[in-house]
DSSP file (Angstrom, degrees, kcal/mol; ACC not computed):
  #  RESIDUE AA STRUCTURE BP1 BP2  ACC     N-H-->O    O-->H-N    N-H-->O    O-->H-N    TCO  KAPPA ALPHA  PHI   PSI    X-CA   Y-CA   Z-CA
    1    1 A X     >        0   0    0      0, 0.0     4,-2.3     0, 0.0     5,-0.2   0.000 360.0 360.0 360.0 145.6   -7.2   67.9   57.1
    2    2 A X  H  >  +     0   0    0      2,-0.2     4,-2.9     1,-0.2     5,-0.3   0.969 360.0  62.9 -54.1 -64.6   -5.1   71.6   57.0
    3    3 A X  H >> S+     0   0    0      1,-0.3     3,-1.2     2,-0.2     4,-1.1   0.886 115.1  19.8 -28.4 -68.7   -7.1   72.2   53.9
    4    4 A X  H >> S+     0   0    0      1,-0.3     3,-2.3     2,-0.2     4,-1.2   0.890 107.3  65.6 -88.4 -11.5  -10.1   72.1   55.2
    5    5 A X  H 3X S+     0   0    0     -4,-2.3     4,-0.5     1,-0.3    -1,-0.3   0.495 111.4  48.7-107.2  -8.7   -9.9   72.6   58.1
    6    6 A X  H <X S+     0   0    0     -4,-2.9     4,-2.1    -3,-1.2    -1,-0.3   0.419 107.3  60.3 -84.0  -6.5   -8.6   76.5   56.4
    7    7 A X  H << S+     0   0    0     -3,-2.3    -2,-0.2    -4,-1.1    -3,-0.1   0.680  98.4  47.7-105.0 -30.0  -11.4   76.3   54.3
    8    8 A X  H  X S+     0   0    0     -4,-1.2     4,-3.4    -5,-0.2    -3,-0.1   0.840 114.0  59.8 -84.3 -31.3  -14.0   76.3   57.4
    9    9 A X  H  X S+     0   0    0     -4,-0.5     4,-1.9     2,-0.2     5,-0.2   0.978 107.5  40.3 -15.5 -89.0  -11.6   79.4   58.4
   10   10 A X  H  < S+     0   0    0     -4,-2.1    -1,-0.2     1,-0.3    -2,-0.2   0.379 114.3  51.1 -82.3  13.2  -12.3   81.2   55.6
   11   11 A X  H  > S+     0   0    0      2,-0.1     4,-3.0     3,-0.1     5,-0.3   0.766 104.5  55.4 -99.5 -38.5  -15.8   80.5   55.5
   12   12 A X  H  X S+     0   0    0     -4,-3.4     4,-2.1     2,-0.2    -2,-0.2   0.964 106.4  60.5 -34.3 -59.5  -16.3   81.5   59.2
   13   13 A X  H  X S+     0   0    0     -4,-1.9     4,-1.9     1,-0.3    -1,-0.2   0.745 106.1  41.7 -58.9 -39.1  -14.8   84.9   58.0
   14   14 A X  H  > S+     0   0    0     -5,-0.2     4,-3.2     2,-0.2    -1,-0.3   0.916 111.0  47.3 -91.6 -26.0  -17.1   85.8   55.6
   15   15 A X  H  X S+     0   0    0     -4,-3.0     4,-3.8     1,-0.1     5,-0.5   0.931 116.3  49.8 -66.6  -9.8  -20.3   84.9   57.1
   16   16 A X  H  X S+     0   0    0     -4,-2.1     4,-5.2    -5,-0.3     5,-0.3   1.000 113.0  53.7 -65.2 -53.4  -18.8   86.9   60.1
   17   17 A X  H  X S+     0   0    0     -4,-1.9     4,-3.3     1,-0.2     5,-0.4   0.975 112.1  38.7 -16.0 -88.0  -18.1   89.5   57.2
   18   18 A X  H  X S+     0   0    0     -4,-3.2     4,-1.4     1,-0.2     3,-0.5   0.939 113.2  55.4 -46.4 -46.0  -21.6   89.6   56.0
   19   19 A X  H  X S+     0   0    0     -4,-3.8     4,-1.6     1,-0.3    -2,-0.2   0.874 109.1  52.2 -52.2 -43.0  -23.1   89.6   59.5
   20   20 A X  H  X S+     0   0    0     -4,-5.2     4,-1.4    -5,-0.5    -1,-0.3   0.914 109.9  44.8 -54.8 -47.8  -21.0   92.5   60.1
   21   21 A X  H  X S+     0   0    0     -4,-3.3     4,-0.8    -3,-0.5    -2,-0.2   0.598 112.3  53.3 -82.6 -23.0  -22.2   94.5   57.1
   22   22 A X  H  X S+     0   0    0     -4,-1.4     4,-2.2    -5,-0.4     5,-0.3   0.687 102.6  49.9 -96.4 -36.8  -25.6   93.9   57.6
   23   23 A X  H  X S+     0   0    0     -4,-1.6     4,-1.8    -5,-0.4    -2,-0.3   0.952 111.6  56.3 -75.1 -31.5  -26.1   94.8   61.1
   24   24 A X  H  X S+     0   0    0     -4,-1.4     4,-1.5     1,-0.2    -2,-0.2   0.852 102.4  49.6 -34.0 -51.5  -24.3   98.1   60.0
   25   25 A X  H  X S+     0   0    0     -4,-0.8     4,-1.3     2,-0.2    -1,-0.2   0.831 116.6  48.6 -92.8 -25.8  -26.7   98.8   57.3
   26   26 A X  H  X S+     0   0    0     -4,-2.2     4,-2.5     1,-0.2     5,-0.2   0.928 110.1  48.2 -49.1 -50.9  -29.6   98.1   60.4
   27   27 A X  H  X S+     0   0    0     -4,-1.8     4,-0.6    -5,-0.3    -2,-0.2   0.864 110.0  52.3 -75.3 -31.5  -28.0  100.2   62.8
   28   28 A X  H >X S+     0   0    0     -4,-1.5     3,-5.1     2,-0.2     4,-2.0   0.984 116.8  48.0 -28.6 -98.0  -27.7  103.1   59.8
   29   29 A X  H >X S+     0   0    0     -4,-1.3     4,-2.3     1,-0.3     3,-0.6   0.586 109.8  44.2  25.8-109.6  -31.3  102.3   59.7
   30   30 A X  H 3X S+     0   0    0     -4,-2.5     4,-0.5     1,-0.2    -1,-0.3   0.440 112.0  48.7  -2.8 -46.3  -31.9  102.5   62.8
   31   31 A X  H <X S+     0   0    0     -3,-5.1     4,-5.2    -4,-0.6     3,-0.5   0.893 111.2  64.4 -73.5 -47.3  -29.6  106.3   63.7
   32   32 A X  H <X S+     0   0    0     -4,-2.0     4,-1.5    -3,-0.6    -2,-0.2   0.936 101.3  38.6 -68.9 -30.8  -31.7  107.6   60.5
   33   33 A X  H  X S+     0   0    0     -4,-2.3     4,-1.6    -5,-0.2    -1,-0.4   0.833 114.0  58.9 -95.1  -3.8  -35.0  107.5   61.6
   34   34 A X  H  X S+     0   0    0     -4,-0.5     4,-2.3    -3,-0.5     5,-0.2   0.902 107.4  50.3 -37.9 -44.8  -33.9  108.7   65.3
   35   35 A X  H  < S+     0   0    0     -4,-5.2    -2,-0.2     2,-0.2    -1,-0.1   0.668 108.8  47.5 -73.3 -11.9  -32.7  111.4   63.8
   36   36 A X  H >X S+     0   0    0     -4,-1.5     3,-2.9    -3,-0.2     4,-2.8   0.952 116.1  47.2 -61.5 -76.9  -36.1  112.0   61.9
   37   37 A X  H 3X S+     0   0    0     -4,-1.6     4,-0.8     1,-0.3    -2,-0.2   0.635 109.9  48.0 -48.5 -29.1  -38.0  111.6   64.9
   38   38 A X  H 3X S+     0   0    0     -4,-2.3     4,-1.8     2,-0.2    -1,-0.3   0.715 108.5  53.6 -76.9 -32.3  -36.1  113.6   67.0
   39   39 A X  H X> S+     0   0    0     -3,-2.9     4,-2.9     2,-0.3     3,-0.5   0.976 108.8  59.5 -62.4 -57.0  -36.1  116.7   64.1
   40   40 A X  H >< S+     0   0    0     -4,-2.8     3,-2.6     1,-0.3     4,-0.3   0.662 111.2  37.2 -45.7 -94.8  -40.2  116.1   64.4
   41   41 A X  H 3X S+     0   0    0     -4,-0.8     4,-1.8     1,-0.4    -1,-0.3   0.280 115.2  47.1 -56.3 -26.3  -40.3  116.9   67.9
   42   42 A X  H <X S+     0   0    0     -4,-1.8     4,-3.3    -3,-0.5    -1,-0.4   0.872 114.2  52.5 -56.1 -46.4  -37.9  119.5   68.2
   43   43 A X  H <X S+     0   0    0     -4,-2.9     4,-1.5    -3,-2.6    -2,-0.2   0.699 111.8  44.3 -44.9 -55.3  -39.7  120.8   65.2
   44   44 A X  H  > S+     0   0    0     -4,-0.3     4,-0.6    -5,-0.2    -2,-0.2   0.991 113.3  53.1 -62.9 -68.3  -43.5  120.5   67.3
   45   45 A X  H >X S+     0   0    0     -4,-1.8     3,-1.3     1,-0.2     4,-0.6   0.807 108.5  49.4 -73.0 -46.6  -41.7  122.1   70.3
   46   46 A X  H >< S+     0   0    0     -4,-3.3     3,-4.6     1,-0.2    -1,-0.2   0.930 115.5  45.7 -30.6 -85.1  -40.4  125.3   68.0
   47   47 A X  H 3< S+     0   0    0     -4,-1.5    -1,-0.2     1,-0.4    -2,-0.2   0.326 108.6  55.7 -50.5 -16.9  -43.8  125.7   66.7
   48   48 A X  H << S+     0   0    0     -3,-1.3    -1,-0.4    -4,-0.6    -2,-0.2   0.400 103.9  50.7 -88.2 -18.2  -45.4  125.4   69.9
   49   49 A X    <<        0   0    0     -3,-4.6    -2,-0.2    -4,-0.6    -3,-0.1   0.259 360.0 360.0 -94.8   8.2  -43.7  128.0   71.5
   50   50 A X              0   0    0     -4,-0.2    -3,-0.1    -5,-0.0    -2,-0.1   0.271 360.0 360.0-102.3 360.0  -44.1  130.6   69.2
């Protein structure tokens, strides 16, 4: 049937939806604590050269 066969559509689309939004909020994740670790060691290397 069209119906459902729009219905499996618009169900595809949102888990794709969620999947999308949740690997985002990983990859956020993910940036922020490079960007920690990377501070530390820049941070070490300062402190070590003075």
């Amino acid at each position: 049937r069209k119906r459902h066969r729009i219905a499996l559509i618009k169900r595809r689309c949102l888990a794709r939806k969620e999947q999308a939004t949740e690997y985002a909020k990983l990859l956020a994740q993910r940036q922020k604590e490079a960007k920690v670790k990377r501070a530390e060691e820049v941070k070490r290397k300062r402190s070590a050269s003075m």
